[in-house]
N, C-alpha and C positions, 0 to 999 in steps of 0.2 A: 771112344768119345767120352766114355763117361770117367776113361783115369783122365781124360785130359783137363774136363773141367775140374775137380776136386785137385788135382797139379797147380793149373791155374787160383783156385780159392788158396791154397796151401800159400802158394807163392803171395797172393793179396794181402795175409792174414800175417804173414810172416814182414812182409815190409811194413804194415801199421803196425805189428809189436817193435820193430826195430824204431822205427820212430818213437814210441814213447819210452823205450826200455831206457834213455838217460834219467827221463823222469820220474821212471821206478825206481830204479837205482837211488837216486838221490833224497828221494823220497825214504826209503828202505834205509840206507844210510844218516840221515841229518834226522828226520820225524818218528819214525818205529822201532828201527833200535835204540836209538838213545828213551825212550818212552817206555820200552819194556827193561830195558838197563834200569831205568831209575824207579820200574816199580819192585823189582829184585835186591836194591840196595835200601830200599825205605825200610825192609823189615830188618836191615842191618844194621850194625854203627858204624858204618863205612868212617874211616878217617884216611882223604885222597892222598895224602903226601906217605902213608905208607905203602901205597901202591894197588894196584888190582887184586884180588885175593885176598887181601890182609882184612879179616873183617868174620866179626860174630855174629849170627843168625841171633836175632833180639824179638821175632816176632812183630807183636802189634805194639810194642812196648814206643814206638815213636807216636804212633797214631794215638794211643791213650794220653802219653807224658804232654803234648803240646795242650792238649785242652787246659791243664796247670801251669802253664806257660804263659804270665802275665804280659811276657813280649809278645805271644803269637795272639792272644787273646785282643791284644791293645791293636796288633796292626791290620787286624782282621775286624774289629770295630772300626777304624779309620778308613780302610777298603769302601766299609759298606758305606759307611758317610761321604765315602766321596763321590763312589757310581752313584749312590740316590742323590747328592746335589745337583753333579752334573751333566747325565745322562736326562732329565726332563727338560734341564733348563736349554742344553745343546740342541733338541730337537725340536722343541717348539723356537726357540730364536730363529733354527733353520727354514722352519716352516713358514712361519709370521714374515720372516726376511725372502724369500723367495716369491711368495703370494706380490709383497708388495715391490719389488724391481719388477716382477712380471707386467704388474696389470699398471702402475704408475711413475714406474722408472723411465727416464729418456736412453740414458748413456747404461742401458743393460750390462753388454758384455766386462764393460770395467767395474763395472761396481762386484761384478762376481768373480772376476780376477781377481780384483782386491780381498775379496772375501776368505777365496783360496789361496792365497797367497802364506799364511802362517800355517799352514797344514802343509804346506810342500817345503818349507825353508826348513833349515836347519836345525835339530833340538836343543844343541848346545847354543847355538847364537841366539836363540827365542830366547831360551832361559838365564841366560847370562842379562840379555837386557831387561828383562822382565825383574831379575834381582838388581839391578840400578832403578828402575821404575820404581822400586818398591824400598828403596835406597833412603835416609832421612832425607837429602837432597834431591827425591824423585818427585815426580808431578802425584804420587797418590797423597804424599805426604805434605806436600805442598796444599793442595786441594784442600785439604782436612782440616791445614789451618787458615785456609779463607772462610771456612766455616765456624771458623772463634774457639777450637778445639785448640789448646794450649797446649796440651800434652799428646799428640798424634800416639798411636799403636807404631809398632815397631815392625809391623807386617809379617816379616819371614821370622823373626827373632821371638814373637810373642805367642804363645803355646796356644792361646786364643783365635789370633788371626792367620799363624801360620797355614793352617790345610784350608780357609776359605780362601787365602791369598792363590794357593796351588788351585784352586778348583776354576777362580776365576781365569786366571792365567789356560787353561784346558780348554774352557766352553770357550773361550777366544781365538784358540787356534784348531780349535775341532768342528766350529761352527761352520766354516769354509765346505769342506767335503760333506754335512749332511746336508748344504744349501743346494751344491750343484747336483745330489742323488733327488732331490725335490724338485729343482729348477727341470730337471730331464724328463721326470713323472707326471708335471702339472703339464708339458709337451702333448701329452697323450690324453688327457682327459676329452671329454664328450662335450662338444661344445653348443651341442643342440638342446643337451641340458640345458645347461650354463641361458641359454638363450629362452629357453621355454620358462625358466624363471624368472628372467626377466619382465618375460608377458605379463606372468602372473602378480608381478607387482615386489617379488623377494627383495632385502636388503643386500649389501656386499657381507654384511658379518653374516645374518642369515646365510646366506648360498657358503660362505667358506665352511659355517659350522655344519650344517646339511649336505653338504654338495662336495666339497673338496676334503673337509677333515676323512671323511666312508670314504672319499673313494681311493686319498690317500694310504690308508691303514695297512695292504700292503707293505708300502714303502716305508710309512711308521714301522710297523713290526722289523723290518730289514735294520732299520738304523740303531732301535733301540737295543736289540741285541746285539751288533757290532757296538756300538756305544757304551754297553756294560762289560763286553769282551774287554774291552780297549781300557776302559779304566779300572778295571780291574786287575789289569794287567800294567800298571801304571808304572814307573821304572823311572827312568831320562831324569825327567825335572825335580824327583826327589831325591836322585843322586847330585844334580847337579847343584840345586841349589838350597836344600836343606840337612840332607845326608840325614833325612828322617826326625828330623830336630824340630822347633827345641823339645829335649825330653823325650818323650814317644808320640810325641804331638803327629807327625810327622809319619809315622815309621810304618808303611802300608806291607799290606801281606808280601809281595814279588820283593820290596828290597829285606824284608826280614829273611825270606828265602833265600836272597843274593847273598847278604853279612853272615848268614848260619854257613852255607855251602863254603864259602870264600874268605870270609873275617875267621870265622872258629873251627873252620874244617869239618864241620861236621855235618857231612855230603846225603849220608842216610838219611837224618831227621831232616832237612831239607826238603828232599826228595818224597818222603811224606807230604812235608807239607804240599808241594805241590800237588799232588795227585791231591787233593784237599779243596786242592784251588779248580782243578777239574772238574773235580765232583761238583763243587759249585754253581760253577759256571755252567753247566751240564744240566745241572735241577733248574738254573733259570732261564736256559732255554729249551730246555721242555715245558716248562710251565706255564711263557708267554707263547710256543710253538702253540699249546693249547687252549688257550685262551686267543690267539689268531684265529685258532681253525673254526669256537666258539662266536667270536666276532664275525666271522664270512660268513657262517652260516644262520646267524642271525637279521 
């Protein structure tokens, strides 16, 4: 009896590893080797078009040289200026927007279609229109000068407005998915709260700042680091429609990483940089991980 049951586990155990073994596989294949490939060629000057092998053990000499590297310097300033514009402005719009189709919206479910709707369409087609929008003949520029503004900004062209133009164009079609991860969560809140403060005489700003801001934090802490992932990781709309321009206005860490690997071949110092970008995004989420855990437990 007792080889039969350990047959039988054997056999259980073996049809749930077959079921996920593609997604080892693939996983193992596209996310872990390529991840220890590229921390093996960071310490190289790997140049791709010579082929696998062809390449000098250079040590740390990527990881020191980029810090002199007024490119990698400039588009890692511009990074940080773009997740801190638009990772607060995203989540509270999300926030403030969800609170109010909740409690005084009619027509709900469209207005948060609508909402989602630039987060699921197309990158290229967003951003294409978005650089007509911002077109001398677009409505931003249009707008500008019903305000007596003679000489409008040039929006994508002017080294000034180009990365707020990008920022806003982001929190516009990023706003959609943290609205419905908020709209899902304010689902589940305690409504006998909600109601015993009523009794007690609370305002709506009151109970949002008291009542819904805590009890969302959770879900804040979820979005804000998916949020900094994400723009961090920013790519599409600065190839599409700046190409990092004007200048290095423009030229955020992921596409400095792209134009090194792919514009100058130079696959190694890349491949530092990334791990770079790792480490980053790594220290800040550890840091709001613990400052969450800080916040529950306060």
């Amino acid at each position: 009896m007792k080889k039969i049951r350990l047959s039988r586990q054997f056999k259980t155990d073996l049809t749930g590893y077959a079921f996920i073994l593609p997604n080892i596989i693939g996983v193992c294949l596209f996310t872990l080797f390529p991840m220890i490939f590229s921390l093996i060629i960071s310490f190289t000057d790997w140049d791709y078009t010579k082929g696998i092998g062809n390449w000098d053990f250079i040590g740390l000499k990527n990881f020191t040289d980029m810090w002199q590297d007024e490119w990698f310097t400039s588009s890692l300033f511009n990074t940080i200026i773009f997740a801190v514009g638009v990772v607060p402005v995203t989540v509270f719009l999300a926030l403030v927007l969800a609170v109010i189709i909740d409690k005084y919206c009619v027509a709900r479910l469209p207005m948060r279609l609508a909402l989602f709707m630039p987060y699921i369409s197309n990158i290229v087609a967003v951003a294409i229109v978005w650089v007509m929008m911002y077109s001398p003949w677009g409505p931003f520029t249009q707008m500008v000068k019903l305000f007596g503004v003679e000489n409008p900004p040039q929006w994508l062209g002017d080294t000034t407005w180009a990365l707020p133009a990008l920022m806003l164009m982001t929190v516009w079609s990023g706003v959609g998915y943290a609205n419905m991860i908020y709209t899902s969560a304010l689902q589940g809140l305690p409504q006998d709260v909600y109601e015993a403060a009523d009794i007690d005489g609370a305002g709506e700003i009151q109970k949002f700042f008291k009542l819904t801001v805590p009890f969302l934090s959770p879900t804040t802490f979820f979005l804000i680091i998916t949020t900094f992932i994400t723009s961090f990781q920013v790519f599409a709309p600065i190839q599409i429609m700046t190409r990092g321009g004007p200048g290095t206005s423009t030229n955020v860490l992921v596409y400095y990483i792209y134009t090194s690997a792919f514009t100058f071949y130079k696959m190694g110092y890349a491949s530092a940089m990334s791990w770079i970008l790792f480490l980053i995004l790594f220290g800040i989420t550890m840091f709001q991980w613990a400052g969450q855990k800080k916040w529950v437990s306060y």
